[in-house]
C-alpha positions, -999 to +999 in steps of 0.1 A: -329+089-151-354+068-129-371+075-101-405+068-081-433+066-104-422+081-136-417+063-173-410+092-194-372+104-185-352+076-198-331+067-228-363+062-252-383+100-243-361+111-280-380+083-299-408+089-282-406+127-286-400+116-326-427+093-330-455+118-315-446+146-336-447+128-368-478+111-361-494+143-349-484+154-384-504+125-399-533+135-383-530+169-390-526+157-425-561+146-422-582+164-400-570+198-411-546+220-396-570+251-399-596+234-371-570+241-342-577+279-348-614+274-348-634+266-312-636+229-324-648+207-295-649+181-307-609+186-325-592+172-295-616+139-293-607+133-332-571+143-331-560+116-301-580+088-321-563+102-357-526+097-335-539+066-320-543+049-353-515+067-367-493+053-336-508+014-345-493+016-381-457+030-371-441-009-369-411-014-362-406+020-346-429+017-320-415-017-308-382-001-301-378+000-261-391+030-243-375+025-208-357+005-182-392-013-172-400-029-201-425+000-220-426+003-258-417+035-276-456+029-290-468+020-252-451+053-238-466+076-268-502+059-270-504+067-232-496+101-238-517+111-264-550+095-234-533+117-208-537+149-235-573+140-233-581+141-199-558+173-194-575+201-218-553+230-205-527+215-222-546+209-257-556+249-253-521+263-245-512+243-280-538+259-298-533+295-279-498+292-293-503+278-332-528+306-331-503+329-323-481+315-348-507+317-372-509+357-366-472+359-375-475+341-403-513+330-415-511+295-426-473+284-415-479+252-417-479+252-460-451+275-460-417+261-469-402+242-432-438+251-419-443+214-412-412+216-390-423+247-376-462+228-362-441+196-352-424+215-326-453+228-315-463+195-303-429+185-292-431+207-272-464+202-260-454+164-249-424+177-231-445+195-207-472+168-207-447+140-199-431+161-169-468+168-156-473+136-161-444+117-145-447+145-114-476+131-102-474+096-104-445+108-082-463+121-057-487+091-057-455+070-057-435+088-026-463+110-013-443+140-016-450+166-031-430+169-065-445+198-096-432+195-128-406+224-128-388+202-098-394+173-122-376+189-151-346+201-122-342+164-116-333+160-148-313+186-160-294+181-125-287+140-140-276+154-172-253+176-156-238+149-135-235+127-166-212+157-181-193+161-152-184+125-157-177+124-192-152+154-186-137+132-152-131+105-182-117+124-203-095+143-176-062+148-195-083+162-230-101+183-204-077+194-175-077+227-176-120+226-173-117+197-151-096+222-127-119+244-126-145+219-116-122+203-084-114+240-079-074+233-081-048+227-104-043+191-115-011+176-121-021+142-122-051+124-125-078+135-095-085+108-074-122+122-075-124+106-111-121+072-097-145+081-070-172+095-090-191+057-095-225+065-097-247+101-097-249+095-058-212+102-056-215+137-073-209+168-049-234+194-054-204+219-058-188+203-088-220+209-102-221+246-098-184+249-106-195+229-141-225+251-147-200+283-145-175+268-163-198+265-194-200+298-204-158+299-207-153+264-220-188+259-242-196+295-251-228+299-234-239+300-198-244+266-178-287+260-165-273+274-133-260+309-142-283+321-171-307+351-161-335+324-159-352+321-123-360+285-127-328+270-114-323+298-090-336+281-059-309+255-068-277+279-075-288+295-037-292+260-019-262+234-028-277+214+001-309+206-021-287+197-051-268+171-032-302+160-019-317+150-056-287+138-066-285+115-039-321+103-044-315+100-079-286+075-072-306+059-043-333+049-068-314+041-096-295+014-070-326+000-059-346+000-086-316-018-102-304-045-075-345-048-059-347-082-072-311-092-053-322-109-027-345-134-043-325-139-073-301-164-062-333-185-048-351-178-085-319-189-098-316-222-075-352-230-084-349-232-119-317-253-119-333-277-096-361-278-123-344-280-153-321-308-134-357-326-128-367-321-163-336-340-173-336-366-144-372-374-164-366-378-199-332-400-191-358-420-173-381-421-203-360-427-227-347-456-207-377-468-197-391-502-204-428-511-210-434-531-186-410-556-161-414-589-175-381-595-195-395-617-221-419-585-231-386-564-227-368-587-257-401-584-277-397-548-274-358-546-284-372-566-312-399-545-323-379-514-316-351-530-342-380-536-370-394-501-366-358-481-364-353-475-398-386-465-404-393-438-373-355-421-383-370-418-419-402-401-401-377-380-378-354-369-404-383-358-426-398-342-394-369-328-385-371-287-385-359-264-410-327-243-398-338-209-390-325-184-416-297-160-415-303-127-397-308-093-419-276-075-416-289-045-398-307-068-371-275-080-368-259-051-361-284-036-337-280-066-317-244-068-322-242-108-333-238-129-358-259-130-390-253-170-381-264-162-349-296-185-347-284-209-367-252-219-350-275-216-310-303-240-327-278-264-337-261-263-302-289-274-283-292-308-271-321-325-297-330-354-267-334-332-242-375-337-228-382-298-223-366-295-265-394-317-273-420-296-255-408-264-267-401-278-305-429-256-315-412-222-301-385-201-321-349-203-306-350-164-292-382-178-270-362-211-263-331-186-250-360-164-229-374-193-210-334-203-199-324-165-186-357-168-166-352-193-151-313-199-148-303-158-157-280-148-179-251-171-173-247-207-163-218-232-170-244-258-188-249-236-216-231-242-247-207-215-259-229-208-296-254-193-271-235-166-255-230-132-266-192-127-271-192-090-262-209-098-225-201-142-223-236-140-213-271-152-234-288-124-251-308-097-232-344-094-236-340-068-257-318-088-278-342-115-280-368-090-292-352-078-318-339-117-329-373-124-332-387-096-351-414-094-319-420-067-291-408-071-259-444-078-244-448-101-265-420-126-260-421-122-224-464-138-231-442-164-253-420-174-230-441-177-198-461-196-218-437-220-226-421-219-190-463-231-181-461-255-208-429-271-193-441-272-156-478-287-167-455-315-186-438-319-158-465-326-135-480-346-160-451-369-161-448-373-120-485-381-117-477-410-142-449-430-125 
């Protein structure tokens, strides 16, 4: 789910979630459990540096992408753990609540599954933080008022749409259920399965019928019908429900088609330049040194003597082919092990901007193309595409290729895109 202002309720809020609790564990580990019973000041200031470093040393698992705007799963949990230090309430309700543990049961936390038990202490810590969190940069997004109860609504009210669409899917596994949802008998498929396209098209009363249908289909009450208060504004109002789920799938339309308008331009732009980059190194390569023909045959002649010579020097300067990709790379990815192999040797080896990215790996090579000619464009070659979408890799995709975060290639390729355009100003001033 996206909307104004907030980072945390996406796809990547479980590895988040994950990542946290085991590196609060780490710290723990280290500073003590023991210290969040005692009236430590000084506990919270060493715990969020203790996760902090903890967080820097998780590799591969922080570098996973966080959400749709291009945060880490490390980004997203090192901003986090800050926001805990600049919000104490929070860091006392956790304490407050190990302490009560604590009375249950002194020292939990060495007791068999008692590691499990202080982990979800701080889960759920986060899961309030990140609401609290996301609510106001709302607010300071849309200027309305938003707290994080209504924040936590949103979502649940998402999730339920995205059930009510699985079961739409899934109509003839799920008729009877799916009935009770339309609030008929169906005999055939409902046209409202074809109409439900995005979480705008959901009616707030198919999410109240889903909600009651729970309890007789999934053995326990729906969020809208259990005897907590928290949705009951909601059950009462189905006007407000269609209102969120509308702005849900307002945002999630314009957050995802924003760049429309200027895209095609972006996308004319960069053709235009990559057609200039190759107008100029045809004309290099045909180029003489100078007009006087007699200097011309010189040159052929020299040109002859030294062939043999500069191929020896290419050949042995010629790069290495990258190697295979690991197999699980290659699955996350979903290409070939040969993938960067078989796209290296694709690409054309004259070409001027090759040459002035010969120093950058192919995944960087790929980024600078969907920047500036997107995803799909009849020049490139076939090895590039990814046979599941006919398209090049995603930035993600790329990421993972590489073995780098996704920050970091995007520094690598704008760099090389600079490169390319400095080069080609370089090269106009000269003729």
């Amino acid at each position: 789910m996206r909307l104004p202002g907030t980072r945390y309720q996406e796809h990547g809020w479980e590895q988040v979630r994950k990542l946290l609790g085991q590196c609060s564990l780490r710290a723990l580990a280290r500073l003590g459990p023991a210290r969040l019973l005692a009236a430590d000041d000084a506990l919270l200031a060493d715990y969020v540096d203790a996760v902090a470093r903890a967080l820097h040393d998780c590799g591969g698992r922080g570098a996973m992408p966080g959400n749709s705007y291009g945060d880490s799963v490390f980004e997203l949990g090192l901003s986090l753990v800050y926001e805990l230090q600049a919000r104490p309430a929070d860091w006392h309700a956790l304490r407050h609540a190990v302490a009560g543990e604590h009375a249950r049961l002194p020292d939990f936390w060495a007791a068999p599954g008692g590691d499990a038990l202080l982990r979800k202490k701080f889960n759920d810590l986060y899961a309030v933080l990140r609401d609290k969190v996301d609510s106001d940069n709302y607010q300071a997004a849309c200027g309305r008022p938003c707290s994080p109860n209504r924040m936590y609504a949103y979502r649940m009210l998402d999730t339920a749409y995205g059930e009510v669409a699985r079961l739409f899917g899934a109509w003839r596994e799920h008729r009877e259920q799916v009935g009770a949802i339309l609030g008929r008998t169906l005999e055939a498929e409902p046209i409202e399965a074809r109409q439900l396209r995005s979480v705008a098209d959901c009616r707030p009363e198919w999410i109240l019928r889903w909600s009651a249908s729970l309890e007789r289909f999934g053995g326990s009450p729906g969020p809208l019908h259990t005897r907590s208060k928290r949705f009951a504004g909601l059950k009462e109002h189905p006007e407000k429900i269609g209102a969120m789920l509308r702005e849900i799938g307002e945002y999630q339309t314009l957050s995802a088609n924003g760049d429309r308008d200027w895209l095609q331009d972006a996308d004319d732009a960069g053709a235009w330049m990559l057609d200039y980059w190759r107008v100029l190194g045809e004309s290099e390569q045909a180029g003489t040194p100078g007009p006087d023909r007699i200097l011309e045959a010189r040159q052929d002649a020299l040109d002859l003597e030294d062939g043999p010579a500069v191929a020896d020097a290419h050949a042995q300067e010629a790069p290495a082919p990258p190697p295979l990709l690991d197999e699980a790379v290659a699955a996350r990815v979903s290409l070939s092990p040969r993938y960067l192999q078989v796209a290296a040797a694709a690409q054309e080896r004259g070409s001027w901007a090759l040459r002035i990215m010969e120093a950058d790996s192919v995944p960087v090579r790929l980024a600078v193309y969907l920047k500036l000619l997107g995803p799909h464009d009849d020049s490139y070659p076939i090895e590039w595409l990814d046979p599941a979408t006919g398209e090049l890799p995603t930035m993600q995709q790329l990421a993972l290729l590489d073995g780098i975060s996704l920050p970091t290639l995007r520094k690598r390729r704008d760099a090389a895109i600079a490169r390319l355009g400095a080069a080609a100003g370089m090269k106009e001033e000269t003729r």
